[in-house]
Steps between C-alpha positions, in 0.01 A plus 500: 500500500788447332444263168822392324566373134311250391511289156183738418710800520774334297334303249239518206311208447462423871128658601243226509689242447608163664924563441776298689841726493826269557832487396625415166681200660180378673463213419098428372267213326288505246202639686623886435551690206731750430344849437831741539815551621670806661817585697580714764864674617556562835532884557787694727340503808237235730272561721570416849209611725249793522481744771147631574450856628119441685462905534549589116390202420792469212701125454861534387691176374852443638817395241768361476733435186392156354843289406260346246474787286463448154425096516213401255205282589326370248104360581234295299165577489209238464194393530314166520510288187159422510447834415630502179301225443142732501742736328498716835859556569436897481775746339875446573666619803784765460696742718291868525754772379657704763245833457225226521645363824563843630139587413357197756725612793382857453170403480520286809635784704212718396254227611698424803462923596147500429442228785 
């Protein structure tokens, strides 16, 4: 089965822990807490669909250029407020490097070959 990026493969500060994710122009109330910020650019090409081969048992995504390419998003991270009041909030949130991100895809495809 095919699992794709999640915050968990993305982020640090993320396992075991009650996070919301939105964007920096959500607007929020006083019931969350900010624990990070982190921005991400929109890369050359999207994915449009996967094609599924049932014999070798391989997925392959489908792209296309993305006309968005290079546009920032920037997110929030938090967590309820009434966390930091039992001094619970956890560590900050930030954005895994590249090698660490790479690392959680590769080890998803090894898990996904073992099954």
């Amino acid at each position: 089965m095919y699992v794709a990026p999640t915050p968990f493969g993305l982020l640090n500060g993320v396992e075991s822990q009650i996070t919301l994710i939105l964007p920096r122009d959500y607007p929020v109330d006083n019931r969350l807490v900010s624990v990070g910020e982190f921005s991400r650019m929109e890369v050359s090409q999207m994915v449009v669909g996967y094609s599924f081969d049932m014999q070798t048992n391989i997925i392959q995504p489908q792209f296309l250029p993305n006309p968005s390419i290079g546009k920032i998003h920037d997110f929030i991270a938090y967590r309820p407020a009434i966390l930091q009041s039992i001094n619970a909030l956890g560590q900050q949130v930030s954005l895994k490097s590249q090698g660490e991100q790479q690392e959680v895809l590769n080890e998803a495809e090894e898990e996904e070959k073992s099954t």
